[in-house]
N, C-alpha and C positions, 0 to 999 in steps of 0.2 A: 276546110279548104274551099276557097272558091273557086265557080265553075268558072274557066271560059265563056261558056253559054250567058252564063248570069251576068258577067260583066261586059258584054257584047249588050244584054237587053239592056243593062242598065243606060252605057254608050247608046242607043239608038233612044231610047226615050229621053234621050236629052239629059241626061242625069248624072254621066261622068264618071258612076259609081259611089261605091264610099261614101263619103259625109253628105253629097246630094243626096243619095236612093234614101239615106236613116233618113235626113232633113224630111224629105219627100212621105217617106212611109207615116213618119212619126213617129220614131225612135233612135234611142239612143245611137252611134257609131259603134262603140262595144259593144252592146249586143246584136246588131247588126251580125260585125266579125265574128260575135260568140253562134247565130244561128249558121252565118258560114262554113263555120270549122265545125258545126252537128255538136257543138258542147251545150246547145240549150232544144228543149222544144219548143216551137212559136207556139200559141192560141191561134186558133182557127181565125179569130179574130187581128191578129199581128200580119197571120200569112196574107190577108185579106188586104191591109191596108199595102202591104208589098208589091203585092200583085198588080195592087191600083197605081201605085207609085212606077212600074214599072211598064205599065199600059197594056198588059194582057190581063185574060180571064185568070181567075184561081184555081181551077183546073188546071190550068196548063204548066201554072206554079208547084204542083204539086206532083202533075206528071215529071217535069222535069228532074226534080228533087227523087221521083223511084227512079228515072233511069239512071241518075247518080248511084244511087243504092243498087242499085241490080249491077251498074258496072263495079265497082266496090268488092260488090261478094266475088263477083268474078274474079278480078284480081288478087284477093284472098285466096280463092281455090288453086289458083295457078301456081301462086308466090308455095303453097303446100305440099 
């Protein structure tokens, strides 16, 4: 599932989302949506070129991505 957040960055770095941010990263649109929806894991190396496509650091690509995860679990807990 894509964030919000991520498709807001993508919109402000000029990039529209979708077929721009792959264009931009260097990869595929499917696996794009497959990193999206957490069905693949990027190489340090993919998340890097994202990050750059996206105009922030890769930390911050990566921070993003646990508070995904941390709100995730949470909603799991709750939904139990």
């Amino acid at each position: 599932m894509a964030s919000p957040d991520r498709d807001n960055g993508a919109r402000s770095a000029g990039l529209g989302g979708g077929i721009q941010l792959a264009k931009a990263a260097g990869v595929q649109r499917r696996y794009l949506s497959d990193i999206e929806r957490g069905k693949v894991n990027p190489s340090i190396q993919i998340q890097d070129q994202i990050a750059t496509a996206l105009g922030i650091p890769l930390a911050e690509l990566i921070a993003e991505a646990e508070r995904e995860r941390e709100q995730n679990r949470r909603r799991q807990q709750d939904d139990a």
